[in-house]
Every structure is written in C-alpha cells, then in structure tokens.
TORKE-622935 format. One record per residue (C-alpha): x, y, z. Coordinates in nm, 3 decimals. Each point is the difference from the previous one (the first is absolute). Example, Ala and Ser with C-alpha at 12.3 -4.5 7.8 and 13.67 -1.06 7.14 Angstrom:
REM TORKE-622935
        px        py        pz
     1.230    -0.450     0.780
     0.137     0.344    -0.066
END
This chain:
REM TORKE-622935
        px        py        pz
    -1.022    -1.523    -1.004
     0.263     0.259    -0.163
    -0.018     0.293     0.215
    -0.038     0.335    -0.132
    -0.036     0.276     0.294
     0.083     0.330     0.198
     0.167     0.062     0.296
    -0.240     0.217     0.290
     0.321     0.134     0.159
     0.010     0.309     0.190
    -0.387    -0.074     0.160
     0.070    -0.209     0.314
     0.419     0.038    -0.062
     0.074     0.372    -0.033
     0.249     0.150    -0.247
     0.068     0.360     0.059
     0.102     0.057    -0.325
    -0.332    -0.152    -0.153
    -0.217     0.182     0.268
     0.226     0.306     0.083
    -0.348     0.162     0.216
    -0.047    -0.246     0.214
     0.413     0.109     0.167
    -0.101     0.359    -0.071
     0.116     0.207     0.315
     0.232    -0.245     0.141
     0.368    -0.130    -0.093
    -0.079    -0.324    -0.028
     0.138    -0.201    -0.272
    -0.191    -0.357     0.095
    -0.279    -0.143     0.129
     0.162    -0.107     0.316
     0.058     0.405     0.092
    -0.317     0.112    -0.115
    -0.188    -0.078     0.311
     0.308     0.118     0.234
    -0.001     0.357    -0.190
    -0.394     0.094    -0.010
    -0.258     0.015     0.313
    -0.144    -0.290     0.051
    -0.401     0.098    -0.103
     0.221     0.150    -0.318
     0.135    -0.329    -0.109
    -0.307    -0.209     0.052
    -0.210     0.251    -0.186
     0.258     0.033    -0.287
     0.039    -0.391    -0.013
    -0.377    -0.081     0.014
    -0.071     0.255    -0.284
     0.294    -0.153    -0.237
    -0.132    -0.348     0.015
    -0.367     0.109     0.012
     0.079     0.198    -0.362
     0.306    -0.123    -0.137
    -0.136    -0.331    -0.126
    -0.386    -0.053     0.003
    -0.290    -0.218    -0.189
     0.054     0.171    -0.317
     0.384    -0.105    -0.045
    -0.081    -0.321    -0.002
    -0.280     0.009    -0.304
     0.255     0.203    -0.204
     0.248    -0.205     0.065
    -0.170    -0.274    -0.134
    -0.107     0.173    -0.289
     0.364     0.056    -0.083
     0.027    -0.390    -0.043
     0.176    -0.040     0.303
    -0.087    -0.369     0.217
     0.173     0.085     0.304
     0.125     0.254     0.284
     0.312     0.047     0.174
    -0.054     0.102     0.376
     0.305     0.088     0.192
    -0.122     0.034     0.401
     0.230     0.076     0.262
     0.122    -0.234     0.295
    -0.260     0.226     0.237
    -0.335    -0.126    -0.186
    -0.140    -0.168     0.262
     0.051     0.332     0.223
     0.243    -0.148     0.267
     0.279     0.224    -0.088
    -0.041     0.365     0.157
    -0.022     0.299    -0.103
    -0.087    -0.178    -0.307
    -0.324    -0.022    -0.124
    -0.106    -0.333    -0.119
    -0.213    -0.096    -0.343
    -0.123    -0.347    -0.018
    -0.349     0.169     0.006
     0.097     0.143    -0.360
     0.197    -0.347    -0.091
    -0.378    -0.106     0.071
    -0.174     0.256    -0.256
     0.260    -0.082    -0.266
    -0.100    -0.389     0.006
    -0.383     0.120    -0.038
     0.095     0.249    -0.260
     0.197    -0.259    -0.216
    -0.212    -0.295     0.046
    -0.243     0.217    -0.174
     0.158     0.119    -0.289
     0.177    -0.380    -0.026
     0.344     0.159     0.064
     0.267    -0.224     0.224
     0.214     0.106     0.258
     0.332     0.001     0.082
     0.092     0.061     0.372
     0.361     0.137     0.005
     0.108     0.066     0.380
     0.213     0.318    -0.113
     0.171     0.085     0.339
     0.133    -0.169     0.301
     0.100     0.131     0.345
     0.394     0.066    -0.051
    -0.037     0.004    -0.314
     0.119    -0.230    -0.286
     0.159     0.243    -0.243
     0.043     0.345     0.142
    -0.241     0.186    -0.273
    -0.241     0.255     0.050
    -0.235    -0.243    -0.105
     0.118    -0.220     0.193
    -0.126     0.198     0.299
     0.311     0.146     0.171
     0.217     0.178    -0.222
     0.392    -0.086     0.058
    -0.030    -0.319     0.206
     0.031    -0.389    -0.048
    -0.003    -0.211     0.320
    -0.304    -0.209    -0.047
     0.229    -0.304    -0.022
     0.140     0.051     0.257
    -0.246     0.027     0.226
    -0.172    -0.344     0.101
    -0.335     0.163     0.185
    -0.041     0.194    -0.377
     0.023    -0.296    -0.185
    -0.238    -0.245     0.215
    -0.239     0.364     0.017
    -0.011     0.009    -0.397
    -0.058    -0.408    -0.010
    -0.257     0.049     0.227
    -0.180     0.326    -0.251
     0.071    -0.258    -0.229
    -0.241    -0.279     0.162
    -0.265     0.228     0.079
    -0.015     0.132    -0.357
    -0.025    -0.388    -0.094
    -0.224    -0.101     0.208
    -0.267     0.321    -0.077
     0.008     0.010    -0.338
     0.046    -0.384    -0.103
    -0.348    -0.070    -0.094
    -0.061     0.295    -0.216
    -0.094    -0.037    -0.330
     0.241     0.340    -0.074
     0.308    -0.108     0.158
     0.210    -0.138    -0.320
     0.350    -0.012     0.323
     0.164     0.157     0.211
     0.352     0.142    -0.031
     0.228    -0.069     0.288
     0.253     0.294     0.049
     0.091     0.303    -0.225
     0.336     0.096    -0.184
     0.196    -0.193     0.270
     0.338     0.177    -0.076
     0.298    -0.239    -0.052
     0.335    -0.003    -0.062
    -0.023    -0.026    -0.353
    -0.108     0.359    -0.014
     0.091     0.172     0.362
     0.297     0.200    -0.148
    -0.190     0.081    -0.328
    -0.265     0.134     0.165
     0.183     0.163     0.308
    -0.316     0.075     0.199
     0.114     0.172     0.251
     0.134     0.281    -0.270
    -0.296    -0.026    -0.152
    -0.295    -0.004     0.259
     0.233     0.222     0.220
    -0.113    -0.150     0.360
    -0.120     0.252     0.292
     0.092    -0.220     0.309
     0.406    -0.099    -0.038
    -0.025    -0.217     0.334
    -0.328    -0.129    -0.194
     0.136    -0.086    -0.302
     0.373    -0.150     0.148
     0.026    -0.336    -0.081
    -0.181    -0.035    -0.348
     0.080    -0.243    -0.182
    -0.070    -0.176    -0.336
    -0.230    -0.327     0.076
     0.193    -0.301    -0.144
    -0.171    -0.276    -0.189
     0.065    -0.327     0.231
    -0.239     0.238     0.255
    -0.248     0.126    -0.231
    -0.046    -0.369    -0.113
    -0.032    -0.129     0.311
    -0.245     0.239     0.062
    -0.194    -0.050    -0.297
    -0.070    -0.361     0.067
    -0.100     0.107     0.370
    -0.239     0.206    -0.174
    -0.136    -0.272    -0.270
    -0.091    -0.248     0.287
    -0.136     0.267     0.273
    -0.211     0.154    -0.277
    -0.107    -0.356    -0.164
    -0.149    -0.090     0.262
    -0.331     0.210    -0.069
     0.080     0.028    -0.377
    -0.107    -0.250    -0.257
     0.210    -0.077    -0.236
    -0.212     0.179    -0.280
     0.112     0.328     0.173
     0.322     0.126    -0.065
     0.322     0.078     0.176
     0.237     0.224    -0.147
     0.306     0.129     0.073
     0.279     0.259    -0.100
     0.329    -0.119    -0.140
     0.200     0.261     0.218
     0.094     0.180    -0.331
     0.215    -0.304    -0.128
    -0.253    -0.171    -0.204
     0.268    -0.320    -0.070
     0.037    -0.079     0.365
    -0.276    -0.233     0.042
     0.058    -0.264    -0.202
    -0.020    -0.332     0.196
    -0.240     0.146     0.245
    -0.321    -0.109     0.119
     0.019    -0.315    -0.272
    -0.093    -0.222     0.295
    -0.360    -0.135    -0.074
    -0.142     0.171     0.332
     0.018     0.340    -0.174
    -0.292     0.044    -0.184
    -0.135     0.292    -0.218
     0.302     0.251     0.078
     0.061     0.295    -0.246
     0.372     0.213    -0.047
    -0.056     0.351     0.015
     0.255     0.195    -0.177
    -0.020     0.423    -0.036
     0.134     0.107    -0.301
     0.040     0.363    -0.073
     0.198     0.244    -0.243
     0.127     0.181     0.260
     0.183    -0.285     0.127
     0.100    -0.111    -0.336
     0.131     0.392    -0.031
     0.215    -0.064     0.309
     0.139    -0.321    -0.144
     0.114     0.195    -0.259
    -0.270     0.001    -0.301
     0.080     0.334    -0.202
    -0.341     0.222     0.029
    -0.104    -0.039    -0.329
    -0.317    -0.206    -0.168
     0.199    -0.259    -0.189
     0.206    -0.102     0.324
    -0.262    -0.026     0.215
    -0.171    -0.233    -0.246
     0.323    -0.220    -0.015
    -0.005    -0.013     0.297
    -0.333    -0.069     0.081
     0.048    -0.348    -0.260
     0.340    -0.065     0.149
    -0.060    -0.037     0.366
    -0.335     0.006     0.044
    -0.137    -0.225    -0.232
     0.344    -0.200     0.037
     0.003    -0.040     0.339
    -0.391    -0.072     0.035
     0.027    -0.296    -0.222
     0.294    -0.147     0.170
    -0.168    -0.002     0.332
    -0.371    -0.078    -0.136
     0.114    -0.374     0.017
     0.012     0.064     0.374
    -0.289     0.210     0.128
    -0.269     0.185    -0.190
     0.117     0.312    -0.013
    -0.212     0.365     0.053
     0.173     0.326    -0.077
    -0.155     0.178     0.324
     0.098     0.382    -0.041
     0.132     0.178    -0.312
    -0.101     0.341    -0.231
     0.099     0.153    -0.281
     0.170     0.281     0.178
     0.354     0.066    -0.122
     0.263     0.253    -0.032
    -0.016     0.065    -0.332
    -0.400     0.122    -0.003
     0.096     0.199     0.310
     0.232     0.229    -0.224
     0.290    -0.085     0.256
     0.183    -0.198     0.204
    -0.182    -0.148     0.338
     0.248    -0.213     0.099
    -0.167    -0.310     0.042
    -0.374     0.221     0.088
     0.242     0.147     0.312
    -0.034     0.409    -0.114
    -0.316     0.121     0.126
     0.002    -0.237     0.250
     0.340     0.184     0.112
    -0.153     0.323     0.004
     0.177     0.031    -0.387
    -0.230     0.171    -0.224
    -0.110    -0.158    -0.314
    -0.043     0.164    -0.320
    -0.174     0.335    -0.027
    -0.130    -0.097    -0.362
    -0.113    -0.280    -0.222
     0.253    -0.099    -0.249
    -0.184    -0.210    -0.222
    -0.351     0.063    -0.153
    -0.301    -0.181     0.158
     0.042    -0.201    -0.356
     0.363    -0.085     0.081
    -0.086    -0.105     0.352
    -0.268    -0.215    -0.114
     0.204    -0.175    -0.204
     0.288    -0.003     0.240
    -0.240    -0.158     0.234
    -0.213    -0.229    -0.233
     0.364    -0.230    -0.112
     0.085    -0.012     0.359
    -0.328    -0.087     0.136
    -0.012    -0.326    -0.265
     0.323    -0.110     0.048
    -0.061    -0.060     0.323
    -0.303    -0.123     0.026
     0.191    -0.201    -0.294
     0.225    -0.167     0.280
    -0.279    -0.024     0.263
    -0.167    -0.275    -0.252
     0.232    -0.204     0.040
    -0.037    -0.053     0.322
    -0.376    -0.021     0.187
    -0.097     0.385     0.029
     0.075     0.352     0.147
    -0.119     0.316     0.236
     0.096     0.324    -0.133
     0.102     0.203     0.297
    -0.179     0.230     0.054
    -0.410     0.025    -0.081
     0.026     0.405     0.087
     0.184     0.228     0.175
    -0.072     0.393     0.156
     0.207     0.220    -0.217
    -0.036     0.305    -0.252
     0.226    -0.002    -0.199
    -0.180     0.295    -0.219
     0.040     0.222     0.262
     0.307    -0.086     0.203
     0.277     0.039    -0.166
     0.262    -0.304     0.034
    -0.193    -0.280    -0.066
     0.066    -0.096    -0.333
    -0.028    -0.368    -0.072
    -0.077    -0.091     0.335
    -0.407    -0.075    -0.125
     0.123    -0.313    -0.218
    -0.077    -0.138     0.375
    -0.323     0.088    -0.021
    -0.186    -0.306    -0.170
    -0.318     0.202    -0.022
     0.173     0.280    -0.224
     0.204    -0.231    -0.168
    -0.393    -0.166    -0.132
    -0.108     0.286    -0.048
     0.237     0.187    -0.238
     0.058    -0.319    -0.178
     0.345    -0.083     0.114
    -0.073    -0.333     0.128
    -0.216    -0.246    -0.215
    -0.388    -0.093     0.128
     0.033    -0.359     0.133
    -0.264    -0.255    -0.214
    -0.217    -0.093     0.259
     0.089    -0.275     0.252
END
C-alpha cells in the first residue's frame, strides 16, 4: 500500500501556534503549562471543547474525498489518563478508528510526546527541555503507552501501525537546532541537564519497543519509526529476520533545508528537493521502506521574508505585513514545490503532509503570511497541492 495522508496534529497534541485560543489568557507556551496556568474547570472545559470540534465525522469523509488513504494521529504520553493534570483521549483515539474504518482510511498512531521529553520542542510538549533519556522510569512509562496502544488497537481493521517515538533529537542536529534558544525553556532547574539522545540508546530502545509492541501486533501491522533526523544512520539495523514489517520515518521540510543552507528561492528548493531527498531516499530504500511522515510546502520565499528555519513568529518576530507575490505567483510557487516532493516521496512507500488544518486568519491578522501552506485543507482548496487519484 503507498501511503498518501495528513497529519491530525494539534487535536489530542496541542500547538499554540496552530490553536493560539485555546492559551488565550495565560503565558503558556506548551501543553505541559497549560493546565498549571488556567483553573482547573477552565482547562477541562477548554480541552474537551478542542477535541470535541477540532476534528469530527466530517474530516474524515473530506479527507477521503481528497484521495487521501490514511491519517496521521499524534497522541500524547497521557492518553490513557494516568498522567495528571492532564486530560487523557483514548476515548477520541476510539472515535477516530470508527470514523476511518468507515470512510476506508488507515491509521497511523504516532506517540508525539513523552514524559521528559525527547527533543525539547513545543510540540514536543515542554518547550526548552530534553531529559527523557535520561530518565529510566520515562522510558519504561512510554514502552509501557506503547504496549497498551498495541494491544487496543491491534485487531482493528483501521490501524495500518503504530509509530514508536517522535522527532527523538540527536546529535546529528542538537547544535543546528539549539532548542533551548529556540523553545526558550520556563523552568532552568527543569530544563538543566538536556541533552541530545545518541543513537546506540535510541536503537536500543527501538528494538525494546519492536518486541514489547509485537507481541499483540501481527506482522501485517506496521511499526515505524523516526530516523532521529539523520536519515543514513540506520543502515545495518533491524536486518535480523525477527524484524518484520518495520517502516523509516524521515521528516523532510524546507525550512530545514533553508537552515542547511538552500538559498530561498524556487529553483533551489527544487534542487534540492532531487538532491537529497530523492537521493537519500533511494539509497536507504534498499534497507527499510521508507514514509516521509511530516513535510509542507511552507517556505521562506512565499512568506515574502526570512523565517529562519519557520523560527520568526514563533519568536514573537512578526512576519510580513503584505503579500509579495500574486495569488497566481503563489500558486505556482506552491504547485512546483508541492510535485517535487511528492516527486521524492515515490520513491520511497508514501507520505503525511503535516498538517490536515490549523486555527489561524491570516486575512485578518496581520503577520501570518505563508504560514497557511501548513494548512492541507487550504492548500486543496486553492489548488496549491494536486487532488490525490483515488486510493
């Protein structure tokens, strides 16, 4: 099955940016301060009527009817509400497998945040800190998530895997993205000790993971996992014949490519685009089948400025005021992006475009330029991205 789907993030993981509302009154930056910054009642009521409206019934049918097979679900470490003051979500987990069973849509269970945390991004749950690793009661916790979520969902006809951890950061890319300047952290006696997660422990952990979750799963169903943003680290791994059906998930996105140092222009990004990520997929396809789990077309260059690597608005930097290209010129901008990437994703076995929607206006708020190439729905429906032939 070649995989052609959309990321749900932001419904049971928040992102402020993609939901500012939902942190309206408080200084919050991250789901993990939400719940400490709002009255209790406050936070249950704002939580239960974001996952209640956010994603419903509906979604599902369109996104079918975009020619999309499967979903992306990122859920947090707290699903199985064990994790106070968190509010847990399997019972929506549970409406998403009736919802895409119906409309023949697979599912893609991507546990998006760990206690600790594995990279130190806002989406990552705690803005600023890293110490998952290194904290042995975090890691048998999230193998344990891991289990339950296995042995729930393994007979449902909807449940194409499950994805073991999130954007572990590593070493290949702790300076580059230097998250504490990035996700500035709240808690300094919190956040001490981060540290990058090196690769002999996030491969040990990744087998731990395999034969925990195997146990429920068949081998029809799916286990993927993320190459800790060094996509050539993982050859040789897993080749042993107990390791059955196991997918490399790689995230690929221009703003990354921007930070590497990919001039903001069209023609470089689509050099780019053939030159590593259609390079590096077929080197590694002779190892794993390979999904391309989160990318856009958002980019610099559409935004009408420089986001350095998608960190302005984020950083309280305000984006452009105006449009600098026609809504021709963007379409086009965004059309010869859109297929070279989806370009590179053929070569390997698929893709989710990150993200299926997100809460902004940028009409009427001024700054947000650019920043609704995230927004899959907007991207189908003003023609930037291509309709999908039916699966």
């Amino acid at each position: 099955m070649y995989i052609k789907g959309v990321n749900l993030g932001n419904w049971l993981v928040l992102e402020k940016w993609m939901s500012p509302t939902l942190f309206a009154g408080t200084v919050a930056a991250d789901e993990y301060y939400l719940p400490r910054h709002l009255p209790r009642e406050v936070y249950e009521a704002r939580i239960q009527q974001h996952r209640s409206e956010y994603i419903t019934e509906r979604d599902f049918a369109i996104i079918k009817s975009y020619g999309m097979n499967a979903v992306r679900i990122p859920v947090p470490y707290f699903i199985f509400d064990d994790c106070p003051p968190f509010i847990g979500c399997v019972a929506e987990l549970d409406k998403a497998f009736n919802w895409a069973e119906t409309y023949d849509l697979q599912i893609l269970i991507d546990l998006h945040t760990v206690p600790g945390s594995q990279n130190g991004f806002d989406n990552g749950g705690l803005s600023g800190v890293c110490k998952w690793a290194k904290q042995p009661e975090s890691v048998e916790f999230t193998l344990t998530v891991l289990e339950r979520l296995a042995k729930r969902y393994a007979s449902r006809r909807g449940l194409w895997g499950i994805q073991i951890i999130n954007e572990p950061l590593t070493e290949t890319v702790w300076d580059t993205f230097n998250v504490q300047e990035r996700y500035e952290p709240v808690d300094l006696e919190l956040a001490a000790g981060s540290a990058p997660i090196t690769f002999e422990f996030l491969k040990s952990f990744y087998i731990q993971a395999y034969r925990r979750m195997r146990r429920y799963l068949s081998e029809e169903k799916a286990i993927v996992f993320h190459d800790g943003f060094d996509i050539k680290q993982w050859k040789g791994f897993m080749e042993e014949s107990e390791f059955k059906n196991v997918i490399l998930d790689t995230h690929q996105y221009l703003m990354m490519a921007e930070i590497d140092g990919c001039e903001q222009n069209v023609n470089a990004y689509l050099n780019y685009i053939q030159e590593h990520y259609e390079k590096d997929i077929e080197e590694m396809k002779s190892y794993f089948p390979i999904i391309c789990g989160e990318w856009s077309l958002f980019n610099s260059y559409a935004c009408g400025q420089d986001t350095k690597g998608g960190k302005t608005i984020l950083n309280g930097v305000a984006g452009a005021k105006r449009d600098v290209f026609t809504p021709e010129e963007k379409k086009d901008i965004y059309q010869k992006i859109a297929e070279a990437q989806l370009r590179a994703w053929e070569k390997g076995n698929g893709y989710f475009y990150w993200n299926y929607k997100l809460l902004l206006d940028p009409v009427n708020e001024s700054g947000w330029i650019g920043w609704d190439a995230w927004d899959f729905g907007k991207c189908m429906a003003l023609g930037w991205f291509p309709k999908q032939a039916d699966s």
